[in-house]
N, C-alpha and C positions, 0 to 999 in steps of 0.2 A: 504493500500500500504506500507507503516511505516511498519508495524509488520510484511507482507511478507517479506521483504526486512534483514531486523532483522533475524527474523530467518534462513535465507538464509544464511546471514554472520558470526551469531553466533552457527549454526553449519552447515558446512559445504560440511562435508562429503556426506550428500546425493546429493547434486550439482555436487560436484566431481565424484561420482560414474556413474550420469548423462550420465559426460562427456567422460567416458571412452569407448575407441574405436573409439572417432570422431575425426575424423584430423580438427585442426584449422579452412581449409576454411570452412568444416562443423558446426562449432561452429560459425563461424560468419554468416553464414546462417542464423543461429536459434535469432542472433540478438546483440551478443555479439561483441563490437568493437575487430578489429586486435590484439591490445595489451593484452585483455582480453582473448581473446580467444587461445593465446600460452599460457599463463598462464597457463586457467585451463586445459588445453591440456597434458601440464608437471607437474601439481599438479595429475590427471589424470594416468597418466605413471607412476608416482610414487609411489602412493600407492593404484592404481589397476592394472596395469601392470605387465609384468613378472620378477620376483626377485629370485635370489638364497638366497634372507633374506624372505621366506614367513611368519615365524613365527615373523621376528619383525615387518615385513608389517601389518600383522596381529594386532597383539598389537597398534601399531602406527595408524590404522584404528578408532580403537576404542574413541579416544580423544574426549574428550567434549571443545576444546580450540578453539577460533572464525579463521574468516580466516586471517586476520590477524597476528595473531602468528606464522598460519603456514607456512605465507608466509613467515616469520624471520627464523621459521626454516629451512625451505627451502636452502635461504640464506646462513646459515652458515653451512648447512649440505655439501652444495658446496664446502666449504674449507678445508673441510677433506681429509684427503690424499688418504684414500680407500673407498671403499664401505661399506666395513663393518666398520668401525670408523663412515660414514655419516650412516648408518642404526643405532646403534647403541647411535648415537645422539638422531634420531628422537625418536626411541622409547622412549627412558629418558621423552624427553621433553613434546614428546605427554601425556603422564601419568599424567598429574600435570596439577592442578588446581590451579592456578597463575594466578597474574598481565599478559598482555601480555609484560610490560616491564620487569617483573621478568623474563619473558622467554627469552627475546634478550640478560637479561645480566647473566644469565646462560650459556646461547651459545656460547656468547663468551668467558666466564670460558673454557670448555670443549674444544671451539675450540684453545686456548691458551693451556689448557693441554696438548693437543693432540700434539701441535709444538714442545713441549719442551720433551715430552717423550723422554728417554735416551731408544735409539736403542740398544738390545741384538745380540750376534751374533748367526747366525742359516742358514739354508738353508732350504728356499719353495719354491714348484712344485706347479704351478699351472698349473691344468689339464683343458682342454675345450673340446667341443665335438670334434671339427675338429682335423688336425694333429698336431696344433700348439700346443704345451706347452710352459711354460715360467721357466726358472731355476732362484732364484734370492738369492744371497748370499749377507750373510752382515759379514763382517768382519773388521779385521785390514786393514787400508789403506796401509799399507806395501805390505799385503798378497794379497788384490783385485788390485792390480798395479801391481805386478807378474802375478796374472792369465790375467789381461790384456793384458802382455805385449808378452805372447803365444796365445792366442784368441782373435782376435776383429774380427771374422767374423767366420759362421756355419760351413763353413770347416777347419777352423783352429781347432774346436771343435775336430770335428771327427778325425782329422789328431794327436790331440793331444790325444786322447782316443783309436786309435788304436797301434800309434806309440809312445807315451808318452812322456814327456817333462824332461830336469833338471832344477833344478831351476835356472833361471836368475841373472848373475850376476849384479853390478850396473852400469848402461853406461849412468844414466839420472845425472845432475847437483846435487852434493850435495852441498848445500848454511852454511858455515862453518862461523859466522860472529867472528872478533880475539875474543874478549870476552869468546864464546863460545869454541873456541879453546886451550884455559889458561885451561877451566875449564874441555876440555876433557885430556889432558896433564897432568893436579892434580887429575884425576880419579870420577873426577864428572860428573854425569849424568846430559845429556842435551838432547832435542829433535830438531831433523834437519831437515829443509824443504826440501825434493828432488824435481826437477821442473818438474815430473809427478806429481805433487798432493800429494803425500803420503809421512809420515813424518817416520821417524828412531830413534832410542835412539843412543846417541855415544858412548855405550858398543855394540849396534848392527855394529854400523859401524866397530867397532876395530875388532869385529870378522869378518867380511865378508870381504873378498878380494876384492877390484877395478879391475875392465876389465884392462888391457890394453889402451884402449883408453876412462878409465873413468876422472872424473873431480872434481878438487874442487874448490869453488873459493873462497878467503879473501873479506869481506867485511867491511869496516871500517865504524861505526857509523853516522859516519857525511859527509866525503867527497865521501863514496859510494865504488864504486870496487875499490879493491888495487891491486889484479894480477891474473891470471888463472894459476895454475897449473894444466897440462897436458902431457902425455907421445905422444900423434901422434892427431894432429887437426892441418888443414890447420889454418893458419893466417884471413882466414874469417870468422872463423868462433869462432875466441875468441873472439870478442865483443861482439856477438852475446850470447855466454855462460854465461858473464860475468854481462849483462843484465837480462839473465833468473834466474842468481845467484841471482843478488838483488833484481828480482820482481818474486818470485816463481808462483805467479800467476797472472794475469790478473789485475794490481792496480787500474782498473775504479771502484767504489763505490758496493759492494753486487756480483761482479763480480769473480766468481772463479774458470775459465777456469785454468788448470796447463799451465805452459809456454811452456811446450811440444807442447803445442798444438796452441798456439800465435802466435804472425807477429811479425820482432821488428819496433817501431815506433820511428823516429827522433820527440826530444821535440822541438827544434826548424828546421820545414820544410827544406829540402834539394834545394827547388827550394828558399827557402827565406835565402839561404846562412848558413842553422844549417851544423856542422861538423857533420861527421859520426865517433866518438870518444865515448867514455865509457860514458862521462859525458851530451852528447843526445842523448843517447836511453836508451830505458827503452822497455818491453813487452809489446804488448796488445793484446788481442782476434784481431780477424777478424772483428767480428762487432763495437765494439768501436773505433778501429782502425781506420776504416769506418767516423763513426759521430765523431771523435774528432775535435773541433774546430782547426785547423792545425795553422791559420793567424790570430796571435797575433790583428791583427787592423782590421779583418772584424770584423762585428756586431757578437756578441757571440750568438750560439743557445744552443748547448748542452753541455759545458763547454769544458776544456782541459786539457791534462795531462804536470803536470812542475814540475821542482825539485824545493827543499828550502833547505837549507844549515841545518843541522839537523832535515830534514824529511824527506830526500829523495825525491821519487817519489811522490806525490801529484793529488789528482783531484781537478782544481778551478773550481767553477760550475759558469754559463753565467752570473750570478748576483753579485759575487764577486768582488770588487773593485782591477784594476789589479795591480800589487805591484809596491812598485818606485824604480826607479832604484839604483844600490845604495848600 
């Protein structure tokens, strides 16, 4: 029973081959618990299933490494960004005659590689059988904020392919902090946040003209917005700018929604008496927005957004001791 069991485990592959074709409830039929039987269900699918990597499936079939490992490759072959990055994992891995811990910490090598790879710019098509294609450009954030800002939907495409576009002038927040302003004045290069997401050099700015109803706003280091200047915006809507100025994006923690695209949120609640003034609001997504702890004195669940005198905007997380006053 020992040695069946062993070799079952220590290679795998004919088990898995087994399994291929039987849907789970099938497999638990044949006696395999629930949790087992999705398993090798999607170990199954994966490398007998249908793949447009046959040749590295192929390869990858071939391994002499227990189940085990495969299950780790598996694992980390899920954090890959594409298919072919996880195809191309497996194969690696499967090849090699390793520790199975040799192989979890190669994985996670590879899958670290792969995070940090420096994006080239290009454009691919990916074609499918049906009518859907996918176009996907990687570019300057400048330039992919542009073509945004004429296409965010399929007939904006068309409309801009038959009828064609000029380039967009700037009408989103550029975030000029005085520092930065000295050094564009002394003909130094600096880069500047616009609150679409995308940033500019300040020789690009000196070249390109302002709309009309564009915007800059002064930021001072420590006390925050100093003033909006503006050629035509209602009065509601300069706080509002002057917020997006300081927090170009979404300041909740890994969070990095453009402010374009945010709510503004009062730091101290409007129904618990916070002003609606420059120095209580600040940006946030929609969903942060949502779960910020608002009431300073309920139990804290997901932390809150608060300024600090030389850090601006801030996230305290539920377990931070709350500051004294003072």
């Amino acid at each position: 029973m020992i040695s069946t069991y062993l070799t079952a485990v220590n290679s795998p592959m004919v088990l898995i081959e087994e399994c291929a074709g039987l849907s789970v409830e099938e497999l638990v039929d044949k006696g395999f618990s629930d949790r087992e039987a999705a398993e090798f269900a999607r170990l199954a699918d994966t490398y007998f299933g249908r793949t447009s990597f046959r040749a590295k499936q192929r390869a990858a079939r071939r391994t002499t490494l227990p189940l085990d490992a495969l299950k780790i490759i598996e694992h980390y072959a899920q954090k890959m960004k594409t298919q072919r990055a996880a195809w191309a994992l497996r194969e690696e891995l499967c090849a090699l005659r390793v520790a199975t811990s040799e192989i979890e910490r190669r994985a996670r090598r590879l899958v670290r590689e792969e995070r940090t790879t420096k994006r080239s710019e290009g454009v691919r098509l990916t074609r499918r059988r049906d009518d859907l294609w996918t176009l996907t450009i990687t570019a300057e954030s400048e330039l992919v904020a542009e073509i945004n800002n004429h296409v965010s939907t399929v007939a904006d495409a068309r409309r801009v392919f038959s009828q064609g576009a000029a380039a967009s002038t700037i009408t989103t927040n550029v975030v000029l902090t005085l520092n930065e302003m000295v050094k564009v004045i002394h003909g130094e290069d600096v880069t500047l946040q616009l609150t679409n997401g995308a940033q500019i050099s300040g020789a690009d700015l000196a070249r390109r003209a302002l709309a009309d109803v564009g915007l800059i706003t002064l930021i001072h280091p420590v006390t925050g917005p100093v003033n909006l200047y503006q050629s035509r915006r209602r009065a509601t809507w300069k706080q509002r700018q002057m917020a997006m100025a300081e927090n170009p994006v979404c300041p909740w923690p890994d969070c990095h929604t453009p402010a374009d695209e945010c709510q503004v949120h009062h730091l101290t609640p409007w129904l618990l008496g916070g002003d609606t003034n420059p120095e209580n609001l600040t940006m946030a997504c929609k969903y942060h927005n949502g779960v910020n702890d608002d009431d300073p004195n309920a139990p804290p669940r997901r932390g809150r957004l608060e300024r600090r005198p030389g850090e601006g905007i801030v996230w305290r997380p539920p377990w931070a001791t709350p500051p004294e006053d003072g």
